[in-house]
C-alpha positions in Angstrom: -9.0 2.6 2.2 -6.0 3.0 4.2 -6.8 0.8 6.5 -7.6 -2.4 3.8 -4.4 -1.3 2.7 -2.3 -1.4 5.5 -3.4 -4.8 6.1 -3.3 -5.8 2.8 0.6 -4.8 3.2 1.0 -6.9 5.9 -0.1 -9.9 4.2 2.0 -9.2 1.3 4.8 -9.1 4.2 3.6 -11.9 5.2 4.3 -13.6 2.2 7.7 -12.1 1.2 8.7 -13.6 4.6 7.3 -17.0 4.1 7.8 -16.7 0.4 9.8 -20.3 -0.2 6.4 -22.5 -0.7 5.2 -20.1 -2.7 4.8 -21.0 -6.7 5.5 -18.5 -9.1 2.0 -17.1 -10.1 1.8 -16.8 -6.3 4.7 -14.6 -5.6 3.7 -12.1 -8.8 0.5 -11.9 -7.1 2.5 -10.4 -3.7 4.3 -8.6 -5.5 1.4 -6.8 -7.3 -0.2 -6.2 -3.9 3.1 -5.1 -1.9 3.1 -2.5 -4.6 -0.7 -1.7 -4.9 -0.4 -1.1 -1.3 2.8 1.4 -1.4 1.5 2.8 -4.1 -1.8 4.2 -2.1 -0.1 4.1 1.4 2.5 6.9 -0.6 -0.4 8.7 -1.8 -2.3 8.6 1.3 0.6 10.0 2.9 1.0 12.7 0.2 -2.2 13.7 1.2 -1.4 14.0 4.4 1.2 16.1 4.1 -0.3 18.6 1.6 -3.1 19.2 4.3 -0.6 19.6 7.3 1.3 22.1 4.7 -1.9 24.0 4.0 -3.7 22.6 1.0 -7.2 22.3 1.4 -8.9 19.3 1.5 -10.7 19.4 -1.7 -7.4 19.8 -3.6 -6.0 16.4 -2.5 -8.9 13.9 -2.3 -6.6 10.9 -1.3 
């Protein structure tokens, strides 16, 4: 999932960078993605940190 993410990020980079031909349904739709993808890249990383910390792995199933 991470992974998929991460490269979903990119291409929502992708498109921020290269966003001028884009039409506006088209730039909501990065938008959602760039955020989809932050959001579970953050909680991926949460995850990871909890585990370094300590936590178990059952208690953060991210």
């Amino acid at each position: 999932m991470v992974a998929i993410g991460s490269i979903a990020f990119a291409a929502a980079a992708g498109g921020f960078v290269f966003g001028e031909e884009l039409t506006g349904i088209m730039k909501k739709v990065v938008n959602i993605v760039a955020a989809v993808c932050l959001a579970v890249g953050g909680g991926a990383f949460i995850g990871w940190v909890a585990v370094k910390a300590g936590a178990t792995a059952s208690s953060c199933p991210v």
